[in-house]
C-alpha positions as CSV (number, residue, x, y, z in Angstrom):
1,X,0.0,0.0,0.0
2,X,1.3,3.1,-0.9
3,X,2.1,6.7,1.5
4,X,-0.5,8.2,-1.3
5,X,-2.9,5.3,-0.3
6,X,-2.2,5.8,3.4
7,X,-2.7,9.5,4.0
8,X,-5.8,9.8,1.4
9,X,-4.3,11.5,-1.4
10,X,-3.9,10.8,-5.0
11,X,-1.4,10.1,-7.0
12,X,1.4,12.4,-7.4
13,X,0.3,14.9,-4.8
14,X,2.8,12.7,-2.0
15,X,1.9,12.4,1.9
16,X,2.0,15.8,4.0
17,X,5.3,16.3,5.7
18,X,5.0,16.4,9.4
19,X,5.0,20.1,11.1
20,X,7.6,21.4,12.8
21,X,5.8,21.3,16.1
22,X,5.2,17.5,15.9
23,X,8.6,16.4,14.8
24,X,10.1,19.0,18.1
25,X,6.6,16.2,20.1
26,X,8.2,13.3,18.2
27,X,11.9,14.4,19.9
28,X,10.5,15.0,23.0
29,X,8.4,12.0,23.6
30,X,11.1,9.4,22.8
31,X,13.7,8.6,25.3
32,X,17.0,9.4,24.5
33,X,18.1,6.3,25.0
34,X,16.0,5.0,22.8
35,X,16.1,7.1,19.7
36,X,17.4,5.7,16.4
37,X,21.3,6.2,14.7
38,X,22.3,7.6,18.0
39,X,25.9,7.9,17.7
40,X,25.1,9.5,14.7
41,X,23.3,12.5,16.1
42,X,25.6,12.9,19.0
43,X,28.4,13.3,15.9
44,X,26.6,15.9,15.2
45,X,25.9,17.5,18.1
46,X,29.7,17.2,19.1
47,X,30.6,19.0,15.9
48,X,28.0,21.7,16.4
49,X,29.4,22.4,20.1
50,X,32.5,22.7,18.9
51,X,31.5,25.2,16.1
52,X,29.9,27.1,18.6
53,X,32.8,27.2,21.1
54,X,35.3,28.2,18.5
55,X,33.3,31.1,17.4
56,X,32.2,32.1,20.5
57,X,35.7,32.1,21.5
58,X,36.8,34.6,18.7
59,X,33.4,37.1,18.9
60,X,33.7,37.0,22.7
61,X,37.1,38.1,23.1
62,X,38.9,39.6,20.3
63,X,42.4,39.0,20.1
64,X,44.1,41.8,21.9
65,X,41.2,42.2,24.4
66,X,41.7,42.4,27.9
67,X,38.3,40.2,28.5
68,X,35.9,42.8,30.0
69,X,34.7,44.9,27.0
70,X,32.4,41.9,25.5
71,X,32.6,39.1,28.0
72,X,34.4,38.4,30.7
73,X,37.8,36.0,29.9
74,X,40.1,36.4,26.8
75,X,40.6,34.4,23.7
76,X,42.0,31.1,24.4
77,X,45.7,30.6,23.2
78,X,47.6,27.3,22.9
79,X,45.7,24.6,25.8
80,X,42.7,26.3,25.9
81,X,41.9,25.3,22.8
82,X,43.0,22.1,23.4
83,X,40.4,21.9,26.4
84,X,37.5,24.0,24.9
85,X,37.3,21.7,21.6
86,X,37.7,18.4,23.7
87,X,35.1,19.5,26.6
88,X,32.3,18.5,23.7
89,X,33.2,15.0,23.0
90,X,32.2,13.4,26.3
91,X,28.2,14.6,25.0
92,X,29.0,11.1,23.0
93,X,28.2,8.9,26.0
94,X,25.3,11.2,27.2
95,X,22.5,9.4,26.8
96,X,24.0,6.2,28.5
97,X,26.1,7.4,31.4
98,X,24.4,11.5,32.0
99,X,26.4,11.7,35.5
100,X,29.9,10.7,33.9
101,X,29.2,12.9,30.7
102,X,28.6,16.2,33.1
103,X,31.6,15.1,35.2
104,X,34.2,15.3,32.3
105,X,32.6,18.2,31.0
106,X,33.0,19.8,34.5
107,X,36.7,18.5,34.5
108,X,37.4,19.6,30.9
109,X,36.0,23.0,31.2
110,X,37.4,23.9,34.9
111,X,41.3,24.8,34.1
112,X,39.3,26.4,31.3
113,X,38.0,28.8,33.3
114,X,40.8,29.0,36.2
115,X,42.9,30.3,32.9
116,X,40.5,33.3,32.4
117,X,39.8,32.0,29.0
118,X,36.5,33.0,27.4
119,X,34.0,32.1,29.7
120,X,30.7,31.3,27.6
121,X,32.8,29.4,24.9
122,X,32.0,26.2,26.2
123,X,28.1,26.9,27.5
124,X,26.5,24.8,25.1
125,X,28.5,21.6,26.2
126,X,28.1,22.5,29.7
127,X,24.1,23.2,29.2
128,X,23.4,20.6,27.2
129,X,25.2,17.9,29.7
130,X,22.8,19.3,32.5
131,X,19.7,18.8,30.6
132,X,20.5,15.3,29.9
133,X,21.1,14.8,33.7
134,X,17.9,16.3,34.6
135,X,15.8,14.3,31.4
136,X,17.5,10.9,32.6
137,X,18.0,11.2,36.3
138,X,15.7,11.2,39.5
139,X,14.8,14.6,41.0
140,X,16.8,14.0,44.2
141,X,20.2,13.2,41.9
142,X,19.1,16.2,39.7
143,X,18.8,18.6,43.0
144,X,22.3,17.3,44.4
145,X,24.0,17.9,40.9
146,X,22.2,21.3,40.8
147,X,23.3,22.6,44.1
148,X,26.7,20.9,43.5
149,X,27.7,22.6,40.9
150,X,26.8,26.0,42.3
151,X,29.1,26.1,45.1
152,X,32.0,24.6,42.3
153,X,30.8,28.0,39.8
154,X,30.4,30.0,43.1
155,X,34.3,29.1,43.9
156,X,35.7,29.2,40.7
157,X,34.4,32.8,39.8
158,X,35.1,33.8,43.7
159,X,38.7,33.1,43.1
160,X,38.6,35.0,39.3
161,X,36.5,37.9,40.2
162,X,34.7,38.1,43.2
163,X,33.1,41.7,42.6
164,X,31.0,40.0,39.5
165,X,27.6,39.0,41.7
166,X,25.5,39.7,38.5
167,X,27.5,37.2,36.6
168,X,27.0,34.1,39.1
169,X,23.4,34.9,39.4
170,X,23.1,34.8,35.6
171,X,25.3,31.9,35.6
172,X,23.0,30.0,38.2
173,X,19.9,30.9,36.7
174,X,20.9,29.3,33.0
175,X,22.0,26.2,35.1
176,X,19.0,25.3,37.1
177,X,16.9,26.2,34.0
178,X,19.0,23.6,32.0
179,X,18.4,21.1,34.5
180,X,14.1,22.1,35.0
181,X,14.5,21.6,31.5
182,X,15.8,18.3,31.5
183,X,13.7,17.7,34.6
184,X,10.5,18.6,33.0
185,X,11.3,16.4,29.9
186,X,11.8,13.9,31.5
187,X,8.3,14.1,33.7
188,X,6.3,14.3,30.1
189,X,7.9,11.7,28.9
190,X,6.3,9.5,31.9
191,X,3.1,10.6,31.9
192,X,2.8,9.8,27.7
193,X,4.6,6.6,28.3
194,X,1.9,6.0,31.2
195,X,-1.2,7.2,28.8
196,X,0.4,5.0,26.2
197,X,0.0,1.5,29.0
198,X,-2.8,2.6,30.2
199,X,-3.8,2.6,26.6
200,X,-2.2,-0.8,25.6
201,X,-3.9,-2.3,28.9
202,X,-7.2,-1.3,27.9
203,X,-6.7,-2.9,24.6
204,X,-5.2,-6.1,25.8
205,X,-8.5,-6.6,28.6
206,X,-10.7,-5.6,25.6
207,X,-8.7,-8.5,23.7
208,X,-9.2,-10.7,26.6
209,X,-12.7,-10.3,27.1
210,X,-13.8,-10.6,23.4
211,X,-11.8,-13.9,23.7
212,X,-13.7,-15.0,27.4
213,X,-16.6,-13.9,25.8
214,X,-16.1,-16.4,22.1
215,X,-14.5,-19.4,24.4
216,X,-18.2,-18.7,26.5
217,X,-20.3,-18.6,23.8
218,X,-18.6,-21.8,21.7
219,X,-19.2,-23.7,25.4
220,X,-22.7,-22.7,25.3
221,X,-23.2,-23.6,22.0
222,X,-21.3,-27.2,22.2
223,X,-23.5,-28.1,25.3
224,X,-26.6,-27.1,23.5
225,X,-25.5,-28.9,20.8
226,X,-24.5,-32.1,22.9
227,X,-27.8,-32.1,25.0
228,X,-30.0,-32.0,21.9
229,X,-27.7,-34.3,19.6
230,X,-27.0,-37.0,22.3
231,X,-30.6,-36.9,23.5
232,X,-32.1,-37.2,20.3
233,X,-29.5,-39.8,18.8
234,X,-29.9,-42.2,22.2
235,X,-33.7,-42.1,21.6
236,X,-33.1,-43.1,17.8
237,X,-30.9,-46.0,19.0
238,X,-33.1,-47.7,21.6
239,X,-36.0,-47.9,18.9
240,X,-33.8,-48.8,16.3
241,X,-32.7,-51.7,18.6
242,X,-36.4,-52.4,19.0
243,X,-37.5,-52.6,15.8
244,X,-34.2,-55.0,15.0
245,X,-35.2,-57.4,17.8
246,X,-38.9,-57.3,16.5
247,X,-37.3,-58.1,13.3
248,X,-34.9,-60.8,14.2
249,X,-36.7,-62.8,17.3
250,X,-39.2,-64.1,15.1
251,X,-39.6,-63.8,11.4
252,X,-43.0,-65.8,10.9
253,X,-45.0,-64.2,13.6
254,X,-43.6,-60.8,12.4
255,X,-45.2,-57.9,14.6
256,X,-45.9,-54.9,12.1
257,X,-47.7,-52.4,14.1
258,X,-44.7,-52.9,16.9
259,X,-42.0,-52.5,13.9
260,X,-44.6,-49.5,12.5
261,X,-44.5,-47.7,15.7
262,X,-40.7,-47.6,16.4
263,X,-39.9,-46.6,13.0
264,X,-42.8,-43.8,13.7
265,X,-41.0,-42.6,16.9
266,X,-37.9,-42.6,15.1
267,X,-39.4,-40.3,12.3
268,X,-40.8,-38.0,15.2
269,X,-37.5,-37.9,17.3
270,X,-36.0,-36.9,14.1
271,X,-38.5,-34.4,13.4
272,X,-37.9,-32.9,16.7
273,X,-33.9,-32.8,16.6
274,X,-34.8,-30.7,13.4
275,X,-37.0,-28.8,14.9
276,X,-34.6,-27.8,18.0
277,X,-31.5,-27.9,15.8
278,X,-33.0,-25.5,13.6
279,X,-34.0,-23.2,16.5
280,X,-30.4,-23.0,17.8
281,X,-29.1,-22.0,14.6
282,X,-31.4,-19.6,14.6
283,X,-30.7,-18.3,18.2
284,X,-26.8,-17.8,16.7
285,X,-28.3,-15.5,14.0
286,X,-30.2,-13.2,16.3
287,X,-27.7,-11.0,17.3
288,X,-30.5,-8.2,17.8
289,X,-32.1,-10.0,20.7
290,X,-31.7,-8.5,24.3
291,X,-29.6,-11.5,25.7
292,X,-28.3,-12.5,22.6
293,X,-30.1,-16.1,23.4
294,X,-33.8,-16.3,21.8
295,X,-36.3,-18.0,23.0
296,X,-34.8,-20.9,25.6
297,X,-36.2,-23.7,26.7
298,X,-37.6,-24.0,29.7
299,X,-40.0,-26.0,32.3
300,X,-42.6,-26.1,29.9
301,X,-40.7,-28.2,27.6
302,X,-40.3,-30.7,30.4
303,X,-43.7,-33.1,29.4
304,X,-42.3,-33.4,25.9
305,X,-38.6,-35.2,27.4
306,X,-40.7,-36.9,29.7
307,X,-42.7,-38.4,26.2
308,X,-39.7,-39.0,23.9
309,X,-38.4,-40.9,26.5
310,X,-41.0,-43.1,27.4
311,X,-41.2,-44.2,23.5
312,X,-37.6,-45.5,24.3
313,X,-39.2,-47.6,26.7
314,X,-38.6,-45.6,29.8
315,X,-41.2,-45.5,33.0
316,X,-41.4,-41.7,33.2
317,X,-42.8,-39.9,36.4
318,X,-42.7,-36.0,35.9
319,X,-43.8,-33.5,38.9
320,X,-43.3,-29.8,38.7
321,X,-44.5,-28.1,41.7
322,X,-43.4,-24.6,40.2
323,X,-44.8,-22.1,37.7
324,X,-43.0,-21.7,34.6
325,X,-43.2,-18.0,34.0
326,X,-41.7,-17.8,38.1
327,X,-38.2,-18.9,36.4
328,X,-35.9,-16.9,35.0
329,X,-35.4,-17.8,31.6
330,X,-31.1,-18.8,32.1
331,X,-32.6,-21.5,35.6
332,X,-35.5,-22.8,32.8
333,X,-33.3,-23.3,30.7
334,X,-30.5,-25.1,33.1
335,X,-33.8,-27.5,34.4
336,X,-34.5,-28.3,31.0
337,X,-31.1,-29.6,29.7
338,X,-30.0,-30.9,33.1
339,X,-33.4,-33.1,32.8
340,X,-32.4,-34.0,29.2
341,X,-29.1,-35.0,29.5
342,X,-30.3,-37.5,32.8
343,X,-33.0,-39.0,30.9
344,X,-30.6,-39.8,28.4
345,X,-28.0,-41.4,30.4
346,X,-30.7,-43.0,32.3
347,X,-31.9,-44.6,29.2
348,X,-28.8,-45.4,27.6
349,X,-27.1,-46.8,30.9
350,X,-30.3,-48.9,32.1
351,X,-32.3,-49.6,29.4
352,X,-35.5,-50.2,28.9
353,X,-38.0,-50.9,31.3
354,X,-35.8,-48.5,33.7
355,X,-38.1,-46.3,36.4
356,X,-37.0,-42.8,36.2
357,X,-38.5,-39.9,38.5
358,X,-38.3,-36.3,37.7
359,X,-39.5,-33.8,40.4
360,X,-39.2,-29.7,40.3
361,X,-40.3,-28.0,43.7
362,X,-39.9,-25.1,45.3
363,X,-36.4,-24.3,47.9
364,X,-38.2,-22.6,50.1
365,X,-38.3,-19.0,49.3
366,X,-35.4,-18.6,47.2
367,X,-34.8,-22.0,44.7
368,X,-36.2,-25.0,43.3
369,X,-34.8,-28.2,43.5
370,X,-34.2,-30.8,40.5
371,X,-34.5,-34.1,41.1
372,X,-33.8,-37.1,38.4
373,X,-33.6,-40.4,39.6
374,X,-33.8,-44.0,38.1
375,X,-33.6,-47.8,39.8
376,X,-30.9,-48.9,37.4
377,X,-31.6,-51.7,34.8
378,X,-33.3,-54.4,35.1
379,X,-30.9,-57.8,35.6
380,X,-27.8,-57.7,35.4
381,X,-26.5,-54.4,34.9
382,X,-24.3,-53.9,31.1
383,X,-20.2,-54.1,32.1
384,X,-19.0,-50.4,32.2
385,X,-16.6,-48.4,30.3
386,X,-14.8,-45.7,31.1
387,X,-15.8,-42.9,28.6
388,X,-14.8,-39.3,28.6
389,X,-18.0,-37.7,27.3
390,X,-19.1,-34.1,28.4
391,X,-22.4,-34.8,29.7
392,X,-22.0,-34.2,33.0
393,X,-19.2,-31.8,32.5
394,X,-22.2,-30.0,31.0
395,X,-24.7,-30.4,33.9
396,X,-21.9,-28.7,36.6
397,X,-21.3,-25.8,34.0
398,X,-25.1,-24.9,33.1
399,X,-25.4,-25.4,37.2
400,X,-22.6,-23.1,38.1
401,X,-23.6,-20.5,35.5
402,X,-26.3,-19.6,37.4
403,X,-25.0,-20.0,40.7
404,X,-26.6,-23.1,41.8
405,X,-25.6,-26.8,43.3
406,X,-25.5,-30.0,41.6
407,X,-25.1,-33.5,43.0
408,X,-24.8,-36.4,40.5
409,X,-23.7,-40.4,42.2
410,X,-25.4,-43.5,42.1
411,X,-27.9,-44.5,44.7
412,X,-27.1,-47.0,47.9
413,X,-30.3,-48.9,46.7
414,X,-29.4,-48.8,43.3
415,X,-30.0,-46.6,39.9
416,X,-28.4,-43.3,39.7
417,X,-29.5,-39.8,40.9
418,X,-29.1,-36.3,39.5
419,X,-30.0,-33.6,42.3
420,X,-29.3,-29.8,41.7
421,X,-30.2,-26.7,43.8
422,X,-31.0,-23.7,41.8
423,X,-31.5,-20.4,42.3
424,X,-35.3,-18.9,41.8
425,X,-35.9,-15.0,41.1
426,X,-39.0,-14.0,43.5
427,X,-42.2,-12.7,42.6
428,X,-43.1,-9.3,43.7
429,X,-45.0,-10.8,46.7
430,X,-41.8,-12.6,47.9
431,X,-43.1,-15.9,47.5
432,X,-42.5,-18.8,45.3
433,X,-45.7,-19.7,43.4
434,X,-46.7,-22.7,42.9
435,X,-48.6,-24.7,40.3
436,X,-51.6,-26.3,40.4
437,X,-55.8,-25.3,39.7
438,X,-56.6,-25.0,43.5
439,X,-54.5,-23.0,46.5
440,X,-52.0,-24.9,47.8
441,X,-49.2,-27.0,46.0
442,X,-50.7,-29.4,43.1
443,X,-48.3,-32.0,41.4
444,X,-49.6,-33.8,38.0
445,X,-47.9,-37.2,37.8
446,X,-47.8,-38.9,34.7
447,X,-46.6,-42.9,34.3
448,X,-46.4,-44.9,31.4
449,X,-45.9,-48.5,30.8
450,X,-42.8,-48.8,28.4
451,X,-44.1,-52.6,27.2
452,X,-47.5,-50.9,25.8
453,X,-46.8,-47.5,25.5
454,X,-50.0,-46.0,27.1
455,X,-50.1,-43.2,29.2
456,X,-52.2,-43.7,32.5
457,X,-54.5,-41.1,33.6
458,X,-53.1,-38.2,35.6
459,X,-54.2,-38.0,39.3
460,X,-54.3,-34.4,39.7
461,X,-54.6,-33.7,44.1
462,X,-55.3,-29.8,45.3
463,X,-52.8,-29.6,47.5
464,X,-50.8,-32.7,47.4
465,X,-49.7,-35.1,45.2
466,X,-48.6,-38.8,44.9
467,X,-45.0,-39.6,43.4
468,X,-44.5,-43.2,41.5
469,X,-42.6,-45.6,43.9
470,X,-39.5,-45.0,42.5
471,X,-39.0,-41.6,43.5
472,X,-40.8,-42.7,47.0
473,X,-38.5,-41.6,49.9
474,X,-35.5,-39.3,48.6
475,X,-37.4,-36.9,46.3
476,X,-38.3,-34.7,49.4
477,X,-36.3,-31.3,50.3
478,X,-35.1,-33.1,53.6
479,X,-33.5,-36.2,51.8
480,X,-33.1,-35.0,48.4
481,X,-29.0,-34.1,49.4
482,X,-28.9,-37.5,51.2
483,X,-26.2,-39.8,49.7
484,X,-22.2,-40.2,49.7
485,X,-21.5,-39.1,46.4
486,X,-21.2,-35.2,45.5
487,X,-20.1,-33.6,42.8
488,X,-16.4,-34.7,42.9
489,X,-16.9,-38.2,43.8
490,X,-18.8,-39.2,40.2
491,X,-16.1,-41.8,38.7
492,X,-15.3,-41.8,35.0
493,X,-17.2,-44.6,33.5
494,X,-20.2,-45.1,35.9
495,X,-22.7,-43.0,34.8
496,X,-21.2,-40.3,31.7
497,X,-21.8,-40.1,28.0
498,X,-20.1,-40.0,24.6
């Protein structure tokens, strides 16, 4: 890309040449130490001191003078020159070593001046050597060479002419303004290079949190994706296995509406991974919405996990004791896949046949409590392999992300148990409400025989409710932590997915 390109000109008409005032910024802002071709520019600077001494020297004091028509001193003769021209060359090592450089300035230029030579010969060297000091040094070394190198000036003029007051007073003045100079440099420079951090900090933590917030949003995304996929494929496989054994068992009696109906569920379980695929491909499209997350699902999507996995041949029993439009959309969403992915590990660990309960009540004023337990399968239990899938990896992250408590081991009379406590926004009253057509708690229960498929009728109680057997005795708030297992103590193999 060309400087035409760059700067928004067209051809020929070349980039504007930086100002005077921002290349004296540009000099200013850099640290000495730092700047490019340096010996270079202290050649030049050398050279230019010595130009300057030389004809200072000869305007100063004219040969013949006795040194007090002009300036005070007279032309240098034989040595002096000698030490005038060689007080300039230690400015080489100034930006490195400040202190040393004023030092053999000071040494160079003081039998100078105990000679009576021209006294403002060599100022530039001298002046130039303070301001480095002050630009590179701390204040206290800057204040120390300061008063320093009064009482040496003080001394050295006392002993030449000590009726010239005027003179030291000018002297001191252009010494401490070389070194507020320097000193004054030297706190700009600091305060850019501290704008300039500041600067680079603020883009790095934006950096950091676009990253955090990517990494968070591809974890979200792979767990939806894992719940819905591994759900929906587990279903797919358990009928598939059904119709095959229909198929296979016995060829001559051949049991079409059985093999009709699982190849039916299959089509609707495939229908409905569509459906909710398709829906969070479309959540990653909505930028616009508040949240970013579209619609999620929630308790009310609860009944239809219940159903898909009774046509695998689950017993499902389903009680929520909480009103769907009481939970926050993120803790609806976090019952809803945390119920999904149990289901599915209960049906792909067990079997069929296997007695899963599913209870959602209220924590008192504050939470609701998730409850997913299963008996385990039936006979002898399948040999188990240790797997490293993400399902319950899953289930501890959608737990932690909004702040609740999860508790996944098997059970000491067998099956396996899935227990989280969640947090629950309040209504405006300050009470949880709960669901049901008449005042008090209600609880619908739902059971299904997994050998016919057909749904009993609900028994719908105002005010209390009966739980299938299985979920008889822990699915209380008093038991429901009971149990050696927590979080930590789940082992690889025993109850995790692909």
């Amino acid at each position: 890309m060309s400087a035409e390109t760059v700067h928004g000109r067209g051809p020929g008409q070349g980039a504007r040449p930086p100002r005077l005032t921002e290349r004296i910024l540009a000099v200013v802002n850099r640290d000495p130490r730092d700047a490019p071709h340096q010996l270079r520019k202290d050649l030049v600077l050398v050279l230019f001191c010595v130009v300057h001494s030389v004809v200072l020297a000869f305007v100063t004091a004219p040969a013949g003078s006795s040194g007090q028509e002009i300036d005070s001193g007279h032309r240098p003769e034989g040595f002096g020159w000698v030490l005038l021209v060689a007080s300039a060359l230690p400015l080489l090592w100034r930006r490195h070593h400040s202190g040393l450089c004023l030092l053999a300035v000071i040494a160079l230029i003081l039998p100078y001046h105990t000679q009576d030579f021209a006294h403002s010969a060599p100022s530039a060297q001298t002046y130039i050597a303070l301001y480095t000091v002050g630009a590179t040094s701390r204040p206290v070394r800057t204040l120390v060479v300061g008063i320093g190198l009064l009482g040496l000036i003080l001394t050295v003029m006392w002993g030449i002419n000590p009726h010239e007051a005027m003179e030291f007073l000018r002297t001191a003045g252009w010494v401490f303004a070389s070194l507020f100079l320097g000193f004054d440099v030297r706190i700009y420079r600091q305060y850019v290079a501290s704008i300039v951090e500041r600067a680079e900090r603020a883009e790095r933590t934006r950096e950091e949190e676009a990253a955090r917030r990517v990494a968070e949003e591809r974890l979200r995304i792979a767990r939806d994706l894992h719940d819905l996929l591994a759900h929906s494929i587990t279903l797919i496989g358990v009928q598939t296995s059904v119709a095959s054994h229909v198929l296979t068992v016995d060829p001559e009696r051949l049991d079409r509406e059985a093999i009709a109906k699982a190849l039916d569920d299959i089509s609707e379980t495939c229908r409905t991974a569509r459906g909710e695929l398709r829906s969070t491909l479309e959540v990653l499209r909505e930028a616009e919405l508040p949240d970013g997350r579209g619609a999620l699902p929630g308790l009310d999507g609860l009944p239809d996990l219940a159903a898909s996995a009774r046509t695998a041949g689950a017993r499902v029993t389903l009680s929520v004791a909480v009103e769907a439009e009481d939970v926050p959309a993120a803790v609806g969403a976090a019952v809803y896949r945390i119920v999904q992915e149990a289901l599915t590990n209960a049906v792909r660990h067990a079997g069929q046949g296997v007695r899963i309960a599913v209870s959602v009540r209220p924590e008192g004023s504050w939470g609701l409590r998730l409850s997913v337990e299963d008996d385990g399968p039936a006979g002898a239990a399948p040999p188990v392999t240790s797997t490293s899938g993400y399902g319950l990896v899953g289930m501890r992250e959608r737990v932690r992300s909004v702040g609740g408590t999860l508790d996944a081991a098997p059970r000491e009379q067998g099956g396996f148990a899935v227990r989280a406590v969640l947090p629950l926004r309040l209504s405006q009253n300050g009470d949880v409400k709960a669901a049901g057509v008449k005042s008090g708690v209600t609880e619908v229960t739902e059971a299904a025989d997994s050998r016919t498929g057909s749904v009993e009728a609900a028994d719908v109680k105002a005010g209390s409710a009966t739980v299938g057997n299985a979920a008889r005795g822990n699915m209380t708030g008093g038991n429901a932590a009971r149990g050696n297992a927590t979080e930590g103590n789940v082992t690889a193999g025993e109850r995790d997915e692909a």
